[in-house]
Structure formats: C-alpha cells, structure tokens
Biopython code that builds the backbone (N, CA, C, O; Angstrom):
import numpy as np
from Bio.PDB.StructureBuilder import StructureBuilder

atoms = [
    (1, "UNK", "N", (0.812, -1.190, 0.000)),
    (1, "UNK", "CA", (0.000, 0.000, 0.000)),
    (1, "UNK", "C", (0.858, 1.257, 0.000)),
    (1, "UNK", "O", (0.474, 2.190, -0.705)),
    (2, "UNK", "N", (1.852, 1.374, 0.631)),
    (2, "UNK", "CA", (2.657, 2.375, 0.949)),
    (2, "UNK", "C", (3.425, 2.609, -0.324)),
    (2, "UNK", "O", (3.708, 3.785, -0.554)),
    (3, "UNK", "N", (3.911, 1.466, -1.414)),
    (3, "UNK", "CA", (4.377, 1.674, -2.575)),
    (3, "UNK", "C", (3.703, 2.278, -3.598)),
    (3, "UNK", "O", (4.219, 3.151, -4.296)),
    (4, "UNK", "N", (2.118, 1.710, -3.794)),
    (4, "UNK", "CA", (1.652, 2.164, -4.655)),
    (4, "UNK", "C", (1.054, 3.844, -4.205)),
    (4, "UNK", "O", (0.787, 4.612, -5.130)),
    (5, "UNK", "N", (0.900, 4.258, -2.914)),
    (5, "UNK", "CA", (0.835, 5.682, -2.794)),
    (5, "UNK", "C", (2.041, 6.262, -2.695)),
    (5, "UNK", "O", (1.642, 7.427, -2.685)),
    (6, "UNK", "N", (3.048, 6.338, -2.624)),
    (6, "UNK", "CA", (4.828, 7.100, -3.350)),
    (6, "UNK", "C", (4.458, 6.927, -4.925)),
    (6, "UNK", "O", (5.377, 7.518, -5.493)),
    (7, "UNK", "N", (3.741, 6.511, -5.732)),
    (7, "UNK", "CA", (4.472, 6.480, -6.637)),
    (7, "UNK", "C", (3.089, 7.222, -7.212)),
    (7, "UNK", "O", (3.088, 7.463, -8.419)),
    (8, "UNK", "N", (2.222, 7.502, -6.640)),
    (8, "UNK", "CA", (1.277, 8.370, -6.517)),
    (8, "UNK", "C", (1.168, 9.665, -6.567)),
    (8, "UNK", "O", (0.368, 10.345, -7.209)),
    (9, "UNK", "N", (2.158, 10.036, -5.735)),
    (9, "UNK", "CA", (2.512, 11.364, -5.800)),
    (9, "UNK", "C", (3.650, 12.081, -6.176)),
    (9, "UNK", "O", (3.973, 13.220, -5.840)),
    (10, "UNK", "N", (4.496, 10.916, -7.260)),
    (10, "UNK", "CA", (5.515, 10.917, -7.879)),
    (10, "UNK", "C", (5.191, 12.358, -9.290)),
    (10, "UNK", "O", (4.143, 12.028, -9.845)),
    (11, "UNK", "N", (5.560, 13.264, -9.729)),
    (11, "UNK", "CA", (5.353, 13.768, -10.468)),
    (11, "UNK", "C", (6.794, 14.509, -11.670)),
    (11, "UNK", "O", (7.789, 15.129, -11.294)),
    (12, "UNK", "N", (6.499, 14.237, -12.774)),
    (12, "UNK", "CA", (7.907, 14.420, -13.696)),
    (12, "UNK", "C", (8.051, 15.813, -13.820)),
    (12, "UNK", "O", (7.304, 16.381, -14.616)),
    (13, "UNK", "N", (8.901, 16.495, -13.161)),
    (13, "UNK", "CA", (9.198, 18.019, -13.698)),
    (13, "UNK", "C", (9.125, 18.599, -15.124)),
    (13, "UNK", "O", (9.717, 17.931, -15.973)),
    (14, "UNK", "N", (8.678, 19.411, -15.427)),
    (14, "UNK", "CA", (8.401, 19.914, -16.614)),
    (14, "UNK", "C", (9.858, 19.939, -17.487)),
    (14, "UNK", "O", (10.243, 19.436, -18.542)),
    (15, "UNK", "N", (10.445, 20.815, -16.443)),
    (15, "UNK", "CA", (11.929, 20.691, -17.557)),
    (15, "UNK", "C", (12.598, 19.188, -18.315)),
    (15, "UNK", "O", (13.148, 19.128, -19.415)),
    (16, "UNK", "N", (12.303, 17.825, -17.155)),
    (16, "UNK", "CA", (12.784, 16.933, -17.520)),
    (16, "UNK", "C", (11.406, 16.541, -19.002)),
    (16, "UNK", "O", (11.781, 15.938, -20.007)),
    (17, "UNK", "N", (10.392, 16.856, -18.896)),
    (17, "UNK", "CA", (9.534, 16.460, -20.437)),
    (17, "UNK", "C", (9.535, 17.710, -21.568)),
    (17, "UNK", "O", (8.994, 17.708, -22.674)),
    (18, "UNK", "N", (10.181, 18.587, -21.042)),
    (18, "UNK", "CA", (10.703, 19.748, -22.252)),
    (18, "UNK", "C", (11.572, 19.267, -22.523)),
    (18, "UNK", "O", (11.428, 18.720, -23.616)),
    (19, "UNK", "N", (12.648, 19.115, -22.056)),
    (19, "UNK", "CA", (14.270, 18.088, -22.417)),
    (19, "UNK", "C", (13.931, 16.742, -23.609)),
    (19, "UNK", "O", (14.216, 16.456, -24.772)),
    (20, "UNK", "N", (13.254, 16.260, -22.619)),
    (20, "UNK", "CA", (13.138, 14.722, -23.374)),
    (20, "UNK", "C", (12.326, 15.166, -24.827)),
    (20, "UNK", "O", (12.817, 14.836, -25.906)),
    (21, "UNK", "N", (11.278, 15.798, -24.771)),
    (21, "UNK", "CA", (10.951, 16.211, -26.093)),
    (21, "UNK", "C", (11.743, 16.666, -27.125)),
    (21, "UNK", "O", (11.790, 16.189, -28.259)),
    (22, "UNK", "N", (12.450, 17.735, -26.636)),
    (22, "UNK", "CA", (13.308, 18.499, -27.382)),
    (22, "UNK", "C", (14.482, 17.570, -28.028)),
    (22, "UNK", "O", (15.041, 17.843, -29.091)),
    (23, "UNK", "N", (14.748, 16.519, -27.285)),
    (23, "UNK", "CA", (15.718, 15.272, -27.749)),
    (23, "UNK", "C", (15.500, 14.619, -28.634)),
    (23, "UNK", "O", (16.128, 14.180, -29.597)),
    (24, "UNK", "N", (13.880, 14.528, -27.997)),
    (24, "UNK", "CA", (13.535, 12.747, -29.461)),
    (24, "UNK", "C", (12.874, 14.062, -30.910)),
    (24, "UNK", "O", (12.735, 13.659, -32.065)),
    (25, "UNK", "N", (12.608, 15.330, -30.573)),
    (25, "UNK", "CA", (12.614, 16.303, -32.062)),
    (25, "UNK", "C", (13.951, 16.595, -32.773)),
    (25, "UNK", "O", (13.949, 17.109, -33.892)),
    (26, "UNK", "N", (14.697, 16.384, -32.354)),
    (26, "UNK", "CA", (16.118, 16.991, -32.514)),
    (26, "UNK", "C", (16.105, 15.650, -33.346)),
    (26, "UNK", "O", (15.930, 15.793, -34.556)),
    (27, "UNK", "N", (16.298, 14.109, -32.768)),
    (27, "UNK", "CA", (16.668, 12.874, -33.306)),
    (27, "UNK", "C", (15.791, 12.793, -34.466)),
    (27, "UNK", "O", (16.351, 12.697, -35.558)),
    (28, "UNK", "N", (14.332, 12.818, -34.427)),
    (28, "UNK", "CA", (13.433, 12.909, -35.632)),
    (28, "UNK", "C", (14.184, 13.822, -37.028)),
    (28, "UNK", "O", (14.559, 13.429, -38.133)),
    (29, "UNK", "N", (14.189, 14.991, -36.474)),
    (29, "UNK", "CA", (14.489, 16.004, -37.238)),
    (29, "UNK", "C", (15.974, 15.799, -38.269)),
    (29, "UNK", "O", (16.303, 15.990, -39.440)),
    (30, "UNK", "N", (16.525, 15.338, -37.107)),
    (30, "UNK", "CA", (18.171, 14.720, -37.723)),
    (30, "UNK", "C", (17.868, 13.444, -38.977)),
    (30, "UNK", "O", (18.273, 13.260, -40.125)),
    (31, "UNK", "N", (17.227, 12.949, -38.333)),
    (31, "UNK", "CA", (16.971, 11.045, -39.297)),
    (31, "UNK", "C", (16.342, 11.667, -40.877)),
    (31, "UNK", "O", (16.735, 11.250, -41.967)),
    (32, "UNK", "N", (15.408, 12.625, -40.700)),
    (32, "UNK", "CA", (14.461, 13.284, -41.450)),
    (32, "UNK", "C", (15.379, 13.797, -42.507)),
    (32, "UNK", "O", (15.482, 13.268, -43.614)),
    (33, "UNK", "N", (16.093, 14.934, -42.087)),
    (33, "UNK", "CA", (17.232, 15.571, -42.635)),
    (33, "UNK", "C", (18.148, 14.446, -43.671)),
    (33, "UNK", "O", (18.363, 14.288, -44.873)),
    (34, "UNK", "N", (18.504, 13.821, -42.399)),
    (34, "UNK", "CA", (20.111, 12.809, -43.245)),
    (34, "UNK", "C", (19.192, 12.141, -44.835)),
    (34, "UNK", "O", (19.631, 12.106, -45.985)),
    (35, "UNK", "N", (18.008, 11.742, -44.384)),
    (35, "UNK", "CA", (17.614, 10.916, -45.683)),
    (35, "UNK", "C", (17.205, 12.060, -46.825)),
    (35, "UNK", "O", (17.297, 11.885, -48.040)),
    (36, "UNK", "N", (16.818, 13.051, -46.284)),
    (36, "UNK", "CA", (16.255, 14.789, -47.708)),
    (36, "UNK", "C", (17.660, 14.495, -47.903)),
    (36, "UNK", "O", (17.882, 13.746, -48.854)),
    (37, "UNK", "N", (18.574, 14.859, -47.302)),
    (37, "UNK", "CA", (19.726, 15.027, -48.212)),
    (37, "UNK", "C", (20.646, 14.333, -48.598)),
    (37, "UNK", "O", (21.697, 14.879, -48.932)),
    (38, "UNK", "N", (20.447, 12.410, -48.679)),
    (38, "UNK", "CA", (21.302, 11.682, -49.181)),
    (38, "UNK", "C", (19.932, 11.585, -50.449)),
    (38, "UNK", "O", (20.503, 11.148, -51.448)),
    (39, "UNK", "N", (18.800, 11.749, -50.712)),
    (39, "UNK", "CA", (17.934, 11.827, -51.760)),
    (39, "UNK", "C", (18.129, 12.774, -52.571)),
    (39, "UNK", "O", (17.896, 12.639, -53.772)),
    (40, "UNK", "N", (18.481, 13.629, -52.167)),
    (40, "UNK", "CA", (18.740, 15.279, -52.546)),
    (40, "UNK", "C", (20.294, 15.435, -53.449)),
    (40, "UNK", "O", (20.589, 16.241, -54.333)),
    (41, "UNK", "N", (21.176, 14.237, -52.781)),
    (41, "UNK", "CA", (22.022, 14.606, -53.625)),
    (41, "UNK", "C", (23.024, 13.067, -54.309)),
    (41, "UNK", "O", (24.194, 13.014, -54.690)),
    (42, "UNK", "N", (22.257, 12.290, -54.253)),
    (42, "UNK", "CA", (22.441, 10.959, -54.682)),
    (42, "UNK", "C", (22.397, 11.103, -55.703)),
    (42, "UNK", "O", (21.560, 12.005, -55.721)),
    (43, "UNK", "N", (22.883, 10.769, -57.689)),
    (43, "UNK", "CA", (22.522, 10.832, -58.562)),
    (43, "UNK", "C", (21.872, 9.648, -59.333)),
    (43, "UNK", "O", (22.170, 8.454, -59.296)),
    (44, "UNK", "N", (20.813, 10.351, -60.111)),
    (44, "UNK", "CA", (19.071, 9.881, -60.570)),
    (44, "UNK", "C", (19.420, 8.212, -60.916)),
    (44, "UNK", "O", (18.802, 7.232, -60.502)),
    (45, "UNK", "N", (20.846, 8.256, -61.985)),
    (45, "UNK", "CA", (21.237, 7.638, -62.705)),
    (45, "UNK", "C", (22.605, 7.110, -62.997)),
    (45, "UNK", "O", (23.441, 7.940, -63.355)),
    (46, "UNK", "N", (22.888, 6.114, -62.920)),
    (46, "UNK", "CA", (24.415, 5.906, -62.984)),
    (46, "UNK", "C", (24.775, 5.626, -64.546)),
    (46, "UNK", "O", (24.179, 4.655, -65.012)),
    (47, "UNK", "N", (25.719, 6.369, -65.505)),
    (47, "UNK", "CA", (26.141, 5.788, -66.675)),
    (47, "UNK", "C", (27.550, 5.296, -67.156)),
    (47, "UNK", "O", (28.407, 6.146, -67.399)),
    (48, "UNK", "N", (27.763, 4.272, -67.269)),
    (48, "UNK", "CA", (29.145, 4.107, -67.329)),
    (48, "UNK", "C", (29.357, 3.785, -68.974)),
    (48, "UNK", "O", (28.523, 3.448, -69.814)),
    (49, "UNK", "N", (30.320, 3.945, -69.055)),
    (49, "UNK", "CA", (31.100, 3.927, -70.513)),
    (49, "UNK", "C", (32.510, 2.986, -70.449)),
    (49, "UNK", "O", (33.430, 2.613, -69.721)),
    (50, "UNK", "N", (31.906, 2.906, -71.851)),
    (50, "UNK", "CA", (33.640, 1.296, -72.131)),
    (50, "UNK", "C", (34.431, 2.343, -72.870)),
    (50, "UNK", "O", (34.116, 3.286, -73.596)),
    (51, "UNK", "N", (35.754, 1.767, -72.359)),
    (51, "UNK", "CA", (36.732, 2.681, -73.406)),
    (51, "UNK", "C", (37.113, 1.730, -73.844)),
    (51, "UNK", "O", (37.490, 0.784, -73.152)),
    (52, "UNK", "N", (37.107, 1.751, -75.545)),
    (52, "UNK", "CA", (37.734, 0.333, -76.532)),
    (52, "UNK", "C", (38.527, 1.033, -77.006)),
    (52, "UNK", "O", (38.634, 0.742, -78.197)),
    (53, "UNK", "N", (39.211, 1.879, -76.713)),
    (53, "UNK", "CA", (40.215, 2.927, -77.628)),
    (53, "UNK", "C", (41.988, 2.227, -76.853)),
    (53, "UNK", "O", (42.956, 1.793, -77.477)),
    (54, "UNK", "N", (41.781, 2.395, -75.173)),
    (54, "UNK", "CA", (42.979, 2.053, -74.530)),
    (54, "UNK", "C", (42.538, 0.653, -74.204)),
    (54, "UNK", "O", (41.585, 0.490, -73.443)),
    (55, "UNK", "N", (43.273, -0.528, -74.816)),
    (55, "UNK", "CA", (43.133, -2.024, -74.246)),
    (55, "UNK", "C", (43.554, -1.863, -72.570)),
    (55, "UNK", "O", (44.339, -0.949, -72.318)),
    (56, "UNK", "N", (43.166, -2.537, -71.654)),
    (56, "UNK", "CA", (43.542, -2.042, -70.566)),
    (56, "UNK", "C", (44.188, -3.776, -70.431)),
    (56, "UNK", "O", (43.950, -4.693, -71.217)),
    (57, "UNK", "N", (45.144, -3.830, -69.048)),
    (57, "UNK", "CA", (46.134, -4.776, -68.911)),
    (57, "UNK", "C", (45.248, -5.198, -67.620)),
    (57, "UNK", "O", (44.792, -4.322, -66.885)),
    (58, "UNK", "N", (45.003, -6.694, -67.354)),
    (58, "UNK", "CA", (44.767, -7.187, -66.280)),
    (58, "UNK", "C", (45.479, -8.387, -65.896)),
    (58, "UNK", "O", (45.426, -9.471, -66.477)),
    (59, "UNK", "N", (46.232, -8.058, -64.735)),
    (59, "UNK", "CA", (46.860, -8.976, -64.318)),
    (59, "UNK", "C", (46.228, -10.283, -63.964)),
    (59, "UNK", "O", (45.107, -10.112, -63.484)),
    (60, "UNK", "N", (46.601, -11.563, -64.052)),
    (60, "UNK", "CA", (45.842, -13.077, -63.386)),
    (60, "UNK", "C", (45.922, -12.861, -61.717)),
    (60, "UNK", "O", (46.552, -11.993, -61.113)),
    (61, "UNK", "N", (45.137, -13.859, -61.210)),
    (61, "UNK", "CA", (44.854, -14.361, -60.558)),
    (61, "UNK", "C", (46.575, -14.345, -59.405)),
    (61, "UNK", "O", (47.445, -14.394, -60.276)),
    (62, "UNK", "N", (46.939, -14.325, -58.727)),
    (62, "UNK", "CA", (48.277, -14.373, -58.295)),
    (62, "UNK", "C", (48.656, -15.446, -57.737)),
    (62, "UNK", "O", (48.215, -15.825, -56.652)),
    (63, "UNK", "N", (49.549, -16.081, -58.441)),
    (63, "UNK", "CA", (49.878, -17.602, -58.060)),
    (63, "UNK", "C", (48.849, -18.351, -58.638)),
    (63, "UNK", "O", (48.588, -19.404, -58.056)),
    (64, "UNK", "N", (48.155, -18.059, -59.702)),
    (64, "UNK", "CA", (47.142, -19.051, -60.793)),
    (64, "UNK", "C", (47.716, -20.054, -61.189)),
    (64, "UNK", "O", (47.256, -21.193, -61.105)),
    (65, "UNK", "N", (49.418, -19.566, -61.947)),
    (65, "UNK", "CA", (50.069, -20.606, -62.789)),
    (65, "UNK", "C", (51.028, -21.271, -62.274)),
    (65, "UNK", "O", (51.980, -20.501, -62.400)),
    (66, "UNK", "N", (51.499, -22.434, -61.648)),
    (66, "UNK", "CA", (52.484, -23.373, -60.783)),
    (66, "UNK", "C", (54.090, -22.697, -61.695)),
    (66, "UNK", "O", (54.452, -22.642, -62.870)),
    (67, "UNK", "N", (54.729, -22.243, -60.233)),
    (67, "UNK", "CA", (56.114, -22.295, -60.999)),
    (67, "UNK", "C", (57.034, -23.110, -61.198)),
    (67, "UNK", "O", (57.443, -23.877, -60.327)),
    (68, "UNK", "N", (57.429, -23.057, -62.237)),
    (68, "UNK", "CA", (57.805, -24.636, -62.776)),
    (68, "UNK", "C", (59.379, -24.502, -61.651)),
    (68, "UNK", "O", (60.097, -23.574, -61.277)),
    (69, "UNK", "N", (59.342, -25.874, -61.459)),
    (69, "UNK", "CA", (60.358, -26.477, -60.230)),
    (69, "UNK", "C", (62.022, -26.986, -60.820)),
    (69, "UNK", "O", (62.303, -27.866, -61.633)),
    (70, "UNK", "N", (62.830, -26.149, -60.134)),
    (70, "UNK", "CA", (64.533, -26.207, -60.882)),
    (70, "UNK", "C", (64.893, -28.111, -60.568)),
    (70, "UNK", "O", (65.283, -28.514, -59.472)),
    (71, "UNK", "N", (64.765, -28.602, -61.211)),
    (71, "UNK", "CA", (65.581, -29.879, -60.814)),
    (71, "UNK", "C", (66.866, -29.767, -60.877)),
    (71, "UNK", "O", (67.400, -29.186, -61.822)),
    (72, "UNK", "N", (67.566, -30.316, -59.862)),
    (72, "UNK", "CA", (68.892, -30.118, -60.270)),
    (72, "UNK", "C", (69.407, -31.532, -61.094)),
    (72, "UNK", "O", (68.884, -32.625, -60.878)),
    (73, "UNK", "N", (70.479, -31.334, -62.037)),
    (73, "UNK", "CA", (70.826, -32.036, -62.848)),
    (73, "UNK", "C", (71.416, -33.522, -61.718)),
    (73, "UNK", "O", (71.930, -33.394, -60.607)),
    (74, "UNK", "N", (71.143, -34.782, -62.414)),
    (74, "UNK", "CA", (71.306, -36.337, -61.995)),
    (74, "UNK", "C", (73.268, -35.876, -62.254)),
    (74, "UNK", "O", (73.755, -35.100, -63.077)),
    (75, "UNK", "N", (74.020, -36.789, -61.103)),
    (75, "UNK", "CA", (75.557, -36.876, -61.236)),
    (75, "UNK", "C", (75.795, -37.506, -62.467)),
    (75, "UNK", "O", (75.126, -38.433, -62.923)),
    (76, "UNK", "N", (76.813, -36.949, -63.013)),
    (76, "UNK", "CA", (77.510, -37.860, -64.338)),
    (76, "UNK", "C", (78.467, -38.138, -64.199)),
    (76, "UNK", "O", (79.078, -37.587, -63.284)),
    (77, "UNK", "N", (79.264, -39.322, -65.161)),
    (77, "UNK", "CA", (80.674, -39.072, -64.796)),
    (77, "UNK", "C", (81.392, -38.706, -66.037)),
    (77, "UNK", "O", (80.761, -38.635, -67.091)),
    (78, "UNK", "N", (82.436, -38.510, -66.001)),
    (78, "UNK", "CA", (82.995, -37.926, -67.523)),
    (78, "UNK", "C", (82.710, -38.179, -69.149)),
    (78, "UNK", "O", (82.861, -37.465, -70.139)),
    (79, "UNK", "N", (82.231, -39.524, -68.949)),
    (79, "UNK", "CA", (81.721, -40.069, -70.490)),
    (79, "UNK", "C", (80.217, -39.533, -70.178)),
    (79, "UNK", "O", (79.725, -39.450, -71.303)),
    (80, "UNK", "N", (79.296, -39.153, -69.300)),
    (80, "UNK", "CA", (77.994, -38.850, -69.526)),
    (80, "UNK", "C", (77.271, -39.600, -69.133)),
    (80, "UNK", "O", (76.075, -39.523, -69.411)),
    (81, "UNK", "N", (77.740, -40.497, -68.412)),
    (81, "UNK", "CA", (76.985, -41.648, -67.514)),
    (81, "UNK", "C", (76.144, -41.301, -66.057)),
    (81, "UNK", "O", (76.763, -40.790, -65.123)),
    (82, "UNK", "N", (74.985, -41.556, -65.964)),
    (82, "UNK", "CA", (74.160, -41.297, -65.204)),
    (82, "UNK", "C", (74.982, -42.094, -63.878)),
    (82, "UNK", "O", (75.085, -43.309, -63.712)),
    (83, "UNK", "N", (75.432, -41.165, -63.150)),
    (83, "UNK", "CA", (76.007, -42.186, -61.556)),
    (83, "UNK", "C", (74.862, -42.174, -60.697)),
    (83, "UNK", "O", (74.333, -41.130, -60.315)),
    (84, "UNK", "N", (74.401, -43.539, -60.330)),
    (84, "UNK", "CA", (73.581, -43.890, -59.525)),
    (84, "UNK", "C", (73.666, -43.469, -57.961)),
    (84, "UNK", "O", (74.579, -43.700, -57.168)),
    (85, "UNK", "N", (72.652, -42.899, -57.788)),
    (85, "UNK", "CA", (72.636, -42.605, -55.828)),
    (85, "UNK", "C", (72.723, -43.826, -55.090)),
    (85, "UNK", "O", (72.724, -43.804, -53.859)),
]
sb = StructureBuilder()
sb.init_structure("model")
sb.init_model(0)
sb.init_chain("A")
sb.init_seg("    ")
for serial, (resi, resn, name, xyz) in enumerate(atoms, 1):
    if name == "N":
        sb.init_residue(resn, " ", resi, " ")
    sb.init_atom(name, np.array(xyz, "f"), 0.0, 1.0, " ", f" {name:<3s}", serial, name[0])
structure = sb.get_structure()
C-alpha cells in the first residue's frame, strides 16, 4: 500500500519532459534531414562507358600458374653416364 501511494505522488518536472521532447525532435528532425539530403544529392542515374580505344592490362589471378620447379641435374661421370645414388 505504501508503494503504490509514493508512486502516486511521484510527479515528472516539466523541464525533464521539455528536455526529453526536445531530444527525441532533434533525433526525428536529424533522421528526417540525413535521408532529404542523401535523396537530394544521390545521382538519378548511374552511366558508365567502355573505353575500346585504350586495351587495358589485367593482371591473373596471383599464383594461378604453378612455378615450374629447378631440378637439379642427376651426377655424371665424364663419359655422360648417369652415376647412380
């Protein structure tokens, strides 16, 4: 009983619901704004163009093509004979 009469005579100061208003108009007003002017200055249409005049160079993929692996040459001996390991 004693809780629900405190909270009874609980009352919100004016300044704190002028504040809070003035906050969530400010936030409205802002959200409102940001989207007028990403509409406002976004363009209608995008056009892009090929240039076939300059061939342009595109590099592969990096490390696409295996680099070929140095073997080192098998022992010989003076006539050209493969010496066995």
């Amino acid at each position: 009983m004693e809780a629900r009469a405190s909270l009874r005579q609980v009352r919100i100061s004016t300044g704190v619901l002028l504040f809070t208003a003035a906050l969530l108009a400010a936030l409205l007003l802002g959200g409102a704004g940001g989207y007028l002017m990403r509409a406002w200055t976004a363009p209608a249409s995008v056009t892009t163009t090929v240039d076939n005049i300059v061939p342009r160079h595109t590099d592969g993929i990096p490390y696409s093509t295996p680099v070929p692996v140095q073997i080192s040459p098998r022992p010989t001996d003076p006539n050209g004979n493969v010496i066995p390991i």
